[in-house]
NUSEMAR-121391 format. One record per residue (C-alpha): residue in one letter; x, y, z. Coordinates in pm, 1 decimal, m for minus. Example, Ala and Ser with C-alpha at 12.3 -4.5 7.8 and 13.67 -1.06 7.14 Angstrom:
<pts>
aa u v w
A 1230.0 m450.0 780.0
S 1367.0 m106.0 714.0
</pts>
This chain:
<pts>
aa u v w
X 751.5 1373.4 1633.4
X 887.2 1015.1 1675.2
X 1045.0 902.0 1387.9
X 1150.8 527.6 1361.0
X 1411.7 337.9 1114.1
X 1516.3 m26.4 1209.5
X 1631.7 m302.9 985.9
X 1621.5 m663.9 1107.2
X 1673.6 m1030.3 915.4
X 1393.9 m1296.4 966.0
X 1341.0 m1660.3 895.9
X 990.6 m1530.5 816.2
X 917.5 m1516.6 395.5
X 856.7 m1148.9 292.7
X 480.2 m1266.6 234.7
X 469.8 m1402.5 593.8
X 629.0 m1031.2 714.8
X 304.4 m865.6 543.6
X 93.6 m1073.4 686.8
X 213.0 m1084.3 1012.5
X 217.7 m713.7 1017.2
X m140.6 m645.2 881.6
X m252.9 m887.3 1160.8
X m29.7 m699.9 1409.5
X m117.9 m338.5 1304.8
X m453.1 m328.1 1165.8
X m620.1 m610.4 1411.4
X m409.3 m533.8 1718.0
X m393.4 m126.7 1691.3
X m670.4 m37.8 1431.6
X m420.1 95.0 1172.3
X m563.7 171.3 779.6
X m365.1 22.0 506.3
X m254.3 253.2 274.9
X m96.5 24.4 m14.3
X m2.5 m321.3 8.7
X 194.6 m547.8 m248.8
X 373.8 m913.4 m159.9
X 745.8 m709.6 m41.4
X 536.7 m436.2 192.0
X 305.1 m233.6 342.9
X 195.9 97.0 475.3
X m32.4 195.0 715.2
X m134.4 495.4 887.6
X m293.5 576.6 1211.9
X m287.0 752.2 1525.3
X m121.3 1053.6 1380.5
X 148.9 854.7 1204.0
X 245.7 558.9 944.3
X 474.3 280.1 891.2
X 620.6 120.2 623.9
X 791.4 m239.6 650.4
X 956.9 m370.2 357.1
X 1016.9 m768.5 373.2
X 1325.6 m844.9 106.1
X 1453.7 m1188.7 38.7
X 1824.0 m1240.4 78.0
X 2027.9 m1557.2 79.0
X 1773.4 m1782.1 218.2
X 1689.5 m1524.3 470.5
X 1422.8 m1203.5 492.5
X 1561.5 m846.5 511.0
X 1283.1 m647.0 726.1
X 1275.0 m254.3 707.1
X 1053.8 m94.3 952.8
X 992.2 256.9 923.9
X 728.7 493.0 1116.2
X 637.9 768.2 1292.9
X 461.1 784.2 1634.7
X 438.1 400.5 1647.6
X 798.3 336.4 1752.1
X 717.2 142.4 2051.6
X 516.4 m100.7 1817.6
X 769.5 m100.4 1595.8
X 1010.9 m286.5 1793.9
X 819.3 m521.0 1984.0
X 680.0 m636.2 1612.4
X 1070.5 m626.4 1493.8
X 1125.4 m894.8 1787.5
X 846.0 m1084.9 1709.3
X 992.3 m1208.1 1350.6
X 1352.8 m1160.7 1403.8
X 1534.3 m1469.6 1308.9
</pts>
């Protein structure tokens, strides 16, 4: 199994990660959220999950994206709201 771990900073707020990833993973590849609160989200799907935790931090967002079997979409989302 591919398991995932990345950590990025955004410009994004940690509300704005959530959303953004709900649209990206639920509308874009039919994931089912799990639990959802303003900081994160998880989601499962295809045989896997991921969890992204959106934590402010001195005017910026600290994004923690963690999953398995969704690596691929993992990254392209991390380079969609990297700062």
């Amino acid at each position: 199994m591919s398991q995932t771990s990345l950590e990025t900073d955004s410009n994004l707020t940690p509300e704005e990660v959530v959303n953004k990833a709900k649209k990206y993973f639920v509308e874009e590849w039919g994931m089912e959220v799990v639990d959802e609160a303003e900081c994160c989200l998880r989601l499962q799907g295809g045989g896997g999950h991921v969890f992204i935790q959106a934590t402010p931090e001195d005017g910026r967002t600290i994004v923690t994206l963690e999953g398995r079997e969704w690596s691929h979409q993992l990254v392209n989302f991390m380079a969609d709201i990297t700062a």
